[in-house]
Every structure is written in structure tokens, then in C-alpha cells.
C-alpha positions in Angstrom: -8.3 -58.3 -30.6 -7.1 -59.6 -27.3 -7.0 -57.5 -24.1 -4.1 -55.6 -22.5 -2.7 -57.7 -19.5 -4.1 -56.7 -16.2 -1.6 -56.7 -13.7 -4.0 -55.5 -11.0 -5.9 -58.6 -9.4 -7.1 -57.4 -5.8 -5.8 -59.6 -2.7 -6.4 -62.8 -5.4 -2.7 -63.8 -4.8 -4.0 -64.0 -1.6 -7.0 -66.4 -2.0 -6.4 -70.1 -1.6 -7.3 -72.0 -5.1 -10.1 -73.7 -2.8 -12.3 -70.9 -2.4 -12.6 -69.9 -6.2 -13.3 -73.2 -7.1 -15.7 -73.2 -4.1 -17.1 -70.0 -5.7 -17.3 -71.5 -9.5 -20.2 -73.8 -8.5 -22.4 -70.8 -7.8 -21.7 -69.4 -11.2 -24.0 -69.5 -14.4 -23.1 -72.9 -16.9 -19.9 -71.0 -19.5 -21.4 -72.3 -22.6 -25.0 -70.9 -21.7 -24.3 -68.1 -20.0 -24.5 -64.7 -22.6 -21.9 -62.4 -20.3 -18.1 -62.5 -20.2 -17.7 -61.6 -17.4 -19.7 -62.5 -13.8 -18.9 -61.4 -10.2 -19.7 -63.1 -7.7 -19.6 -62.7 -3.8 -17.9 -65.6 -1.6 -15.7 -66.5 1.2 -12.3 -65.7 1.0 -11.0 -68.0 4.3 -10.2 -67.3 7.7 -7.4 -64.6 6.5 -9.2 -62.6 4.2 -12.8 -63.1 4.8 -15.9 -61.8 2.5 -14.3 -61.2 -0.7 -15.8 -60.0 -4.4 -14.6 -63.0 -6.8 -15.0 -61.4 -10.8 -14.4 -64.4 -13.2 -14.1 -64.1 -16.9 -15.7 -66.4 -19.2 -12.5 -68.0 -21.6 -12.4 -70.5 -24.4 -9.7 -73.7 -25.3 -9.6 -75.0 -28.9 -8.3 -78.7 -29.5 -9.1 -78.7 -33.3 -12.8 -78.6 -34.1 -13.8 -78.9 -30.2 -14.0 -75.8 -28.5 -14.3 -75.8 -24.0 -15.9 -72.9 -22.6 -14.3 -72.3 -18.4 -14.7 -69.6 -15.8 -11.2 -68.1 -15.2 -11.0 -66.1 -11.2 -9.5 -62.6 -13.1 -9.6 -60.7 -10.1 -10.9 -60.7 -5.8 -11.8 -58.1 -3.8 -11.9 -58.1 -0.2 -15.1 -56.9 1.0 -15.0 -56.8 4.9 -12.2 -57.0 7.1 -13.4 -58.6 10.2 -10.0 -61.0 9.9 -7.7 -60.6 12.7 -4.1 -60.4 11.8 
């Protein structure tokens, strides 16, 4: 059963692509890891500081071969010390 789509991600429209993947390196390896879903704290840049990154654990199929990835689902921003 697949989920309902979320329209609510946080300020992640906000985050440059750089930080997530910056934040991906600190997470658990996908096709080890038992949960599906992992949050993890990180910096959000200049605009939007501290932010709460939650990535959900997803899964490609080419034929037989299956690729387990971290997907950024949603960000949180945790303290705004960011002038703007």
C-alpha cells in the first residue's frame, strides 16, 4: 500500500540540494539500516540555519537488482539566528 502524498515538507523548498546531501553522509548505510525513516540534525546554510533533515529510506527496481537510497522527505528549521 503506498502512502498518501505529503504536501507538507517544512522550509525544505528552502534548503539548497548541498546541505541534504551534506547531511546524507552522516546517515546509517540504506541497505543495513532496519528503520524507514531517520532524522537527522544539520546545517541548513547561512539563510536558514540549524535545521531538522527527516529522510525516508526508498527502493529502485531495474529487473532483478534492487538500490536502496535516502530520500530528504521533509526539514525543519530549528533555530533562527539567520538575519533576514
Amino acid at each position: 500500500m503506498t502512502e498518501p502524498f505529503v504536501t507538507d515538507n517544512g522550509v525544505l523548498r528552502r534548503l539548497p540540494g548541498g546541505y541534504a546531501a551534506d547531511a546524507i553522509k552522516l546517515l546509517p548505510d540504506p541497505a543495513a539500516c532496519e528503520k524507514d525513516r531517520v532524522s537527522v540534525e544539520a546545517d541548513g546554510g547561512p539563510d536558514l540555519g540549524r535545521v531538522l533533515l527527516t529522510f525516508k529510506r526508498m527502493t529502485a527496481r531495474s529487473g532483478k537488482h534492487r538500490h536502496r537510497f535516502w530520500a530528504c522527505i521533509r526539514a525543519d528549521q530549528l533555530h533562527n539566528d539567520a538575519p533576514f
